[in-house]
C-alpha positions in Angstrom: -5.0 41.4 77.7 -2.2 43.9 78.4 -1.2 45.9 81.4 0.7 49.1 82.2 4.0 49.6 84.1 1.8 51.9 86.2 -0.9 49.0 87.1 1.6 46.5 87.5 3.5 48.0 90.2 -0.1 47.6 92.4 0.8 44.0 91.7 4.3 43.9 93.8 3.1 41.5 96.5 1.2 38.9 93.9 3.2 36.0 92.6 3.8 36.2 89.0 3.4 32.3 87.9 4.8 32.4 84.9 7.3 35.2 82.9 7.6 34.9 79.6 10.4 36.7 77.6 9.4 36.6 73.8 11.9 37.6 71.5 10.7 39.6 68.8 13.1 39.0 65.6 15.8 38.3 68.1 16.7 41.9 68.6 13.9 43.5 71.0 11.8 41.1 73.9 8.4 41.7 75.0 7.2 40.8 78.3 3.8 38.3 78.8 3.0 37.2 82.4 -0.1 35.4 84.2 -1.4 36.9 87.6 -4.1 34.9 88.8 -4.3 32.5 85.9 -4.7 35.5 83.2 -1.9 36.5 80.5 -1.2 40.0 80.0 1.5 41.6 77.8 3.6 44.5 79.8 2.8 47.6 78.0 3.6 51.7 78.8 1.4 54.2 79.6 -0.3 54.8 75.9 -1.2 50.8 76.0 2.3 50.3 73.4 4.1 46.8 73.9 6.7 48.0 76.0 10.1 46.3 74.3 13.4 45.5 76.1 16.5 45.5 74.5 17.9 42.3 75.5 16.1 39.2 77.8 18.2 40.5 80.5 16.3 43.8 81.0 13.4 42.0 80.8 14.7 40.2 83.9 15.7 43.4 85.7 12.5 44.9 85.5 10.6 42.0 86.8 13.3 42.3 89.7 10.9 42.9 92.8 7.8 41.0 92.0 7.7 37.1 93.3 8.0 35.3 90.1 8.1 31.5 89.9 8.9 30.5 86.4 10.6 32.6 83.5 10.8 31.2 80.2 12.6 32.8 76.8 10.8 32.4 73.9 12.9 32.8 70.9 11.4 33.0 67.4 11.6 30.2 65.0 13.2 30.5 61.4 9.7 29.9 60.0 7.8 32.4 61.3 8.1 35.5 59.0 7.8 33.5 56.1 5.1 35.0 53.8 2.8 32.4 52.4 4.0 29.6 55.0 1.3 27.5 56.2 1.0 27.6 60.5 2.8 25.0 61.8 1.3 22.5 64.3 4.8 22.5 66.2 5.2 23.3 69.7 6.8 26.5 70.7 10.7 26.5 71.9 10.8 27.5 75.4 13.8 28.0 77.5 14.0 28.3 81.1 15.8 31.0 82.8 
């Protein structure tokens, strides 16, 4: 599910459980939280992914709402390859 800056901002008092910064390519990061036990990706008014320039911004943004865990979520080397079969790994996670 996604969610709009707009919406969010109803959301100032709820606790955010979980933040995660996903790094796209390593060059732009999208947001994904859970509210209430549901994921949504942070998107702009015309329902894009809203991207960040660096994990920091992503932090900054996030600045006023409760949030109890934020994780980074780089990408791994094997993820763009064409043709590669999906991995059964576990997904790197870093906490912030």
């Amino acid at each position: 599910m996604h969610m709009h800056t707009g919406e969010l901002k109803s959301h100032k008092h709820d606790t955010i459980s979980l933040l995660e910064i996903v790094s796209m390519e390593g060059r732009y990061y999208m947001a994904r939280f859970y509210l209430d036990g549901q994921g949504y990706v942070l998107t702009d008014t015309h329902d894009k992914v809203l991207m960040f320039t660096g994990a920091c911004a992503v932090k900054e943004f996030f600045h006023d709402f409760h949030v109890e865990n934020i994780e980074i979520i780089p990408p791994t080397g094997t993820d763009e390859m064409i043709g590669m079969p999906d991995s059964s790994s576990e997904t790197m996670r870093v906490p912030l």
